[in-house]
Each structure stands twice: as structure tokens, then as C-alpha cells.
C-alpha positions in Angstrom: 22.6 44.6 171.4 19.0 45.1 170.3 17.7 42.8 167.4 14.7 45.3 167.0 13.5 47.4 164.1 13.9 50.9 164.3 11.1 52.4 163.8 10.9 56.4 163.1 7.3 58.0 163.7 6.9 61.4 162.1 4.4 63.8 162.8 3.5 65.6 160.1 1.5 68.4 161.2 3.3 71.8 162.2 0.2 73.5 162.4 -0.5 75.6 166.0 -2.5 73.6 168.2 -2.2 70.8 166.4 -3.3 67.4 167.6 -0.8 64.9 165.9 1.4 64.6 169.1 -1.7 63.3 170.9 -2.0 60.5 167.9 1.6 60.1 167.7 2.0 59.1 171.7 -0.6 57.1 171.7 1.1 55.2 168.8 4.0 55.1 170.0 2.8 53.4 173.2 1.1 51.0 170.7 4.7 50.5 168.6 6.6 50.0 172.2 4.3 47.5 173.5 4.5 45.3 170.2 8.0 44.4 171.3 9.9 44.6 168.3 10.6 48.3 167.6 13.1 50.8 169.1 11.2 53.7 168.5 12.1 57.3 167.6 9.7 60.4 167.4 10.7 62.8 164.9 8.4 65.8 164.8 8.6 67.9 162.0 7.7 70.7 164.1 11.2 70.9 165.9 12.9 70.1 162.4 14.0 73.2 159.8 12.1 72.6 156.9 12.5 74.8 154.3 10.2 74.7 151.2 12.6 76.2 148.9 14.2 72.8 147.3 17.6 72.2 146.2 18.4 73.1 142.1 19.1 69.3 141.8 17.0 66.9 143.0 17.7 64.2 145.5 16.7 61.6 143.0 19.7 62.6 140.7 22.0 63.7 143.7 21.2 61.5 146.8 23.4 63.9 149.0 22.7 67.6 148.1 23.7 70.4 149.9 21.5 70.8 153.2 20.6 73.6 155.0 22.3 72.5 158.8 19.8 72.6 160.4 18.2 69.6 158.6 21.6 67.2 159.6 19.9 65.5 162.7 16.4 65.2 160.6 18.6 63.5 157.5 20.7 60.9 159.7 17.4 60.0 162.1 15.6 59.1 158.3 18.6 57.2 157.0 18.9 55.1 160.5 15.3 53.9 160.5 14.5 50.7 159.3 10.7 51.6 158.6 8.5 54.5 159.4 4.9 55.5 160.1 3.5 58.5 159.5 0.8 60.7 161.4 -0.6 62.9 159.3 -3.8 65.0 159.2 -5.8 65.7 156.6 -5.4 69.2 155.1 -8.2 70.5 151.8 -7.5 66.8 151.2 -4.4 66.3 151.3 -1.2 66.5 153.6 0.6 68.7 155.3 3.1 71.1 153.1 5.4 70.3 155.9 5.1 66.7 155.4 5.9 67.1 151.7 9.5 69.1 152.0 10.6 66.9 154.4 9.9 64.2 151.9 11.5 66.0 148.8 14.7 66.7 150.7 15.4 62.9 150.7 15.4 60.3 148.7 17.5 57.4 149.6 16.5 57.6 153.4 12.9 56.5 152.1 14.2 53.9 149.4 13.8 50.1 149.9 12.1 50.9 153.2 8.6 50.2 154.5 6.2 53.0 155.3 2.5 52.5 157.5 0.3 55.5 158.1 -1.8 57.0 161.0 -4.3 59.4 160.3 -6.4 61.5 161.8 -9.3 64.4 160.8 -12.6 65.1 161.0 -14.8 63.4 158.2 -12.1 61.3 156.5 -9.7 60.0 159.3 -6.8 61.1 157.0 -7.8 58.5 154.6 -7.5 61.4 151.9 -4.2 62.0 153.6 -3.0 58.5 153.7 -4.0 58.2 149.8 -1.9 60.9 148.4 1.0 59.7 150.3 1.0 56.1 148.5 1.3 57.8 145.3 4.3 59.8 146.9 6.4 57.1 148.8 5.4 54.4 146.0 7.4 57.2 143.7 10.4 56.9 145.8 10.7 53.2 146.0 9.3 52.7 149.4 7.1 50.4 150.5 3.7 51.8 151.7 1.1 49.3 153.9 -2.2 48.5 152.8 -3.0 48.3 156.7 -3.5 51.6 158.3 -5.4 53.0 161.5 -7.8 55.9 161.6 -9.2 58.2 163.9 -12.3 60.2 162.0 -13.9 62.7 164.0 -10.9 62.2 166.4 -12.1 65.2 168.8 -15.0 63.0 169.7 -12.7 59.9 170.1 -9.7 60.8 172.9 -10.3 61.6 176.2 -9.0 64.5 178.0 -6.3 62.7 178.8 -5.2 61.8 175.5 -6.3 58.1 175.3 -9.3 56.7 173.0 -12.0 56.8 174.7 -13.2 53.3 173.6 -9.2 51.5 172.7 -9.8 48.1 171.5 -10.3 48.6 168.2 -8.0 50.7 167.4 -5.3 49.4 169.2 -6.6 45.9 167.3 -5.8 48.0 164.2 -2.4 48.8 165.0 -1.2 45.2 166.5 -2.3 44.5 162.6 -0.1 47.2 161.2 2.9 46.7 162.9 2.8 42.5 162.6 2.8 43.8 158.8 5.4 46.6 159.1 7.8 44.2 161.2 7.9 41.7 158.1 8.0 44.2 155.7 10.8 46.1 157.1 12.8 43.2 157.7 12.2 41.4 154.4 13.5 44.5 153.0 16.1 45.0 155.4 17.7 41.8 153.9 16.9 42.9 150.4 18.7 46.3 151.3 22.4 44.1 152.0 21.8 42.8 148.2 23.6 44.7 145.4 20.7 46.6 143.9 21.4 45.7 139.7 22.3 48.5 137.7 
């Protein structure tokens, strides 16, 4: 039986023609060769999202009433042990889709650690990745201060979807997942500990 992390990588963007995926593999080629992941893809454009929330939210009722066909989404985010998100940047912030699948859930993100990927033309999803500490931080995750970054990312992947110049960023994401690895397992152990009342 595997001893690795598992590691869920969302992409956030839903958007048609979207480049996330192209991110996201690349990532996940990064997350696989690290060694100490088992890593699953969830892409939020495969997932059904609604953006009309429950009356309650998940913060006072950790199990509200789902639409079904948000089941597989909710048990993929309660197996991970961490996750990284790939996330564009949208009028400076994230992705709407990004955001409902985050307020459907709230326990699946608690205690856990959270890294970032982003991607866009000027900022590199910096803006992106800033709003989202201020959203996980709320739901008692555990977001990195390490992060990768592609700015002007239509100038930095090749045609066949590799950076066109890899050490660095791949030297940036060695960094994030040594971080993510000790994070996640640190709080893995602080999970099996009666949280006080």
C-alpha cells in the first residue's frame, strides 16, 4: 500500500479554450516526478457546479444537501490530503467557477494544505493566487507562501505544451511541493488529534 500524499490538482478555469489543462499537465508531471504524491486531476470543467448555494452554509452544516451531480467532486475533495490549484487570473481575480466549488465545501478544505499555480498574461495569476489566501485562510486551510507562475504564459509553452525554457520553473515547483509534502503531512497528523471544542 502506498505511503504517498494524495494530492488533488484542480483546474479552475471553465472558460472555452482555456489553457489551464496545459498548466495543470505540466504540473502534474512535475507533482509525479517528486515521488511522494498519488495524484488526481479534478477539473472543474467536467464537475456540476452550480452557483446557486445551499440556504445553510457549509460552515454551519458540513453535509448539506448536494445537487448529485457534485457526489464524485465532494468525496475526490474529502480524500485529498492537500491540493494545488491552477487558476487564471480573471478582472483580478478567480474564476466564479473556482469560487462555488469552494463554497459548496467546507470540511474537505479544513486542516489541509493548499499550493497554487497560476497563470495570465501581466500578473501570472499572482492577483489570482492573492484572493485565494484570503479565501482558504477563511476555511482553515493552509495556503503556501511558495507558488509557481507563468506571466505572459502564451509566450512561455511551446506548441507542444512544455515551457519553452523548464528549469526554472520546474525549480519552482520541486520548492513547492518539498513545502506542500511537510505541510500536508504535519497536518495530516494534526487531523487524527481531537480538534478542542
Amino acid at each position: 500500500m502506498s505511503d504517498n500524499l494524495k494530492l488533488a490538482v484542480i483546474i479552475g478555469s471553465v472558460r472555452e479554450g482555456r489553457f489551464g489543462p496545459v498548466v495543470a499537465s505540466w504540473f502534474v508531471d512535475q507533482a509525479r516526478l517528486h515521488g511522494e504524491f498519488d495524484v488526481d486531476v479534478i477539473d472543474l470543467a467536467e464537475a456540476h457546479l452550480p452557483l446557486q448555494l445551499p440556504a445553510v452554509p457549509p460552515a454551519m452544516d458540513p453535509h448539506p444537501v448536494r445537487p448529485d451531480g457534485m457526489a464524485e467532486l465532494t468525496e475526490r475533495l474529502d480524500a485529498a490530503d492537500a491540493f494545488v490549484i491552477v487558476t487564471p487570473d480573471y478582472n483580478r481575480s478567480f474564476p466564479a467557477s473556482l469560487k462555488a466549488a469552494i463554497d459548496w465545501h467546507f470540511t474537505q478544505w479544513s486542516g489541509k494544505t493548499v499550493g497554487f499555480v497560476g497563470y495570465s498574461g501581466a500578473s501570472g495569476g499572482l492577483l489570482a493566487i492573492e484572493g485565494l489566501r484570503q479565501v482558504f485562510n477563511e476555511l482553515d486551510a493552509h495556503t503556501l507562501r511558495e507558488y509557481v507562475s507563468f506571466p505572459r504564459y502564451y509566450l512561455l509553452f511551446d506548441e507542444d505544451g512544455a515551457p519553452r525554457e523548464p528549469d526554472e520553473p520546474a525549480a519552482a515547483a520541486r520548492g513547492m511541493l518539498d513545502r506542500l509534502q511537510w505541510w500536508a503531512r504535519a497536518l495530516a497528523a494534526a487531523r487524527a488529534v481531537p480538534a478542542l471544542a
